[in-house]
N, C-alpha and C positions, 0 to 999 in steps of 0.2 A: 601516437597514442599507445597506451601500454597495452596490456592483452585481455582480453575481456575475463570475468571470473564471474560465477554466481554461486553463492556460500547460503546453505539455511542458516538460520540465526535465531537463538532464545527469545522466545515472545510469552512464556507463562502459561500459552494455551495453542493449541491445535485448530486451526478449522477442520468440523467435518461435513459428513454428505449430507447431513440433517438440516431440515428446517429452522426456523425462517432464514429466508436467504439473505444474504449478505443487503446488507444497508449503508448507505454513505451520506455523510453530511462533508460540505466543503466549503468553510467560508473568505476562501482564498490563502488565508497563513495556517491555519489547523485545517485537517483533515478527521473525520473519526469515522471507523469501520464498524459496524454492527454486524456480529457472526455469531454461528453455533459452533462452541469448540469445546474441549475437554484441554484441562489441567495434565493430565498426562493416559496412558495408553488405559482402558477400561475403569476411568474415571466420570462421572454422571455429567452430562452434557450439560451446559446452561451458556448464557448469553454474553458475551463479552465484546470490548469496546478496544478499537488498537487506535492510539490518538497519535499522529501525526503531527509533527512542530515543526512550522517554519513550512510549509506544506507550500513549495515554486509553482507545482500542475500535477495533475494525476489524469489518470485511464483506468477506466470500469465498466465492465463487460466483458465482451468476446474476448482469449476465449475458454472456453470450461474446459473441463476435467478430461473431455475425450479428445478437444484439440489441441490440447497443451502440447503435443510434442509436434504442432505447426510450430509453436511460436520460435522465432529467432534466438530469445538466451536461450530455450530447452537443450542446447547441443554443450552449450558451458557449466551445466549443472541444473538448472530449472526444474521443477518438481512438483508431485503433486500437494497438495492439503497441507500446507507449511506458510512459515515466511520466510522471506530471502532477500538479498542485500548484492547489486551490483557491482563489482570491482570495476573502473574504465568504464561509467555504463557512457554507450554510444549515443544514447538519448539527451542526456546532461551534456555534453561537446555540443550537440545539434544546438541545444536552449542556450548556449553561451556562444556558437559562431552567430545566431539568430541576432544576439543583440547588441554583439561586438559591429553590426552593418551601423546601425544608429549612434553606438558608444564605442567608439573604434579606442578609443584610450581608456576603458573600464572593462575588466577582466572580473564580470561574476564571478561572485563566490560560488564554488561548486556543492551542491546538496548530494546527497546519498539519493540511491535511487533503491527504490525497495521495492518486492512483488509478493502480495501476499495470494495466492491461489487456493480454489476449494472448488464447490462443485459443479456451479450454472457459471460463473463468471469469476473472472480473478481481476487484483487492483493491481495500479503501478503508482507511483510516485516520487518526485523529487523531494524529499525533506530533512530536515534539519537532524530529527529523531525522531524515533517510535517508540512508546509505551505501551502494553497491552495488560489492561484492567477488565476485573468484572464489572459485568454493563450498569452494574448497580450503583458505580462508581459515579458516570457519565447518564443518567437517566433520561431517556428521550424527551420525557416533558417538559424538563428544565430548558431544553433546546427550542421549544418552541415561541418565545417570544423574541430570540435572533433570529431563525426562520422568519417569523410575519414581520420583522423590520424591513424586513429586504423587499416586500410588496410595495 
C-alpha cells in the first residue's frame, strides 16, 4: 500500500463551532451533511449542505474538535474545522479485502475517502464526490417524503 496522505480540499464553505450541529441524511448511494459554515474567513454564517455521490459507508460522531488529535489520520495531516480527502485511505483496502472474501475475482472499485470535521462530531466517508452548496440548495423538507418511504 502506498503511504497514507491527508490533504484539505476546496468545499465553498467552512464548518464552524456554531450551531446547529451538524446533520446527516444517508440513503445508502448519496450522503448529505447539514452544517454551519462560512464562505470564507469573517464571512455571515449560514446553513449549508455537502452532498456526497456514490456514498459505499460513512462514520458520524466521535470524535470532536478536542479529540481529534486521538484520531489515527491526525498524525498525516487531519485538522480541524475543514474538509479533507485521504490518499491510501486504510479504511477503503479494509472495505475491498472485506468483500474480496465472498468476490475473490472482483476487485471494487475504490471511492475516495473524505473527513469533513467541526465541533461536537466529525464525518468520514467512502464516496464517489463531494459537492458543497447552500442548504437552500438541498432543503430538508423536500427530504422528507424519502425519509418516511423508508418506514
Amino acid at each position: 500500500m502506498s503511504t497514507i496522505s491527508v490533504t484539505r480540499i476546496a468545499a465553498n464553505f467552512k464548518p464552524t463551532v456554531n450551531y446547529p450541529r451538524l446533520a446527516l441524511v444517508h440513503d445508502g448511494r448519496r450522503a448529505l451533511l447539514y452544517f454551519t459554515g462560512r464562505r470564507q474567513r469573517g464571512a455571515e454564517e449560514e446553513r449549508a449542505v455537502a452532498v456526497f455521490e456514490g456514498c459505499l459507508a460513512s462514520r458520524f460522531g466521535y470524535p470532536n474538535d478536542e479529540a481529534l488529535p486521538g484520531h489515527p489520520l491526525y498524525r498525516y495531516g487531519l485538522g480541524d474545522y475543514d474538509f479533507f480527502e485521504v490518499s491510501s485511505s486504510p479504511w477503503m483496502e479494509e472495505v475491498r479485502a472485506q468483500n474480496r472474501v465472498s468476490f475473490p475475482k472482483f476487485d471494487m472499485p475504490a471511492r475516495k475517502h473524505f473527513i469533513v470535521t467541526a465541533h461536537d462530531e466529525s464525518f468520514e466517508c467512502l464516496a464517489d464526490s463531494v459537492a458543497v452548496h447552500p442548504a437552500s440548495s438541498f432543503p430538508v423538507e423536500h427530504l422528507a417524503p424519502r425519509i418516511s418511504a423508508v418506514e
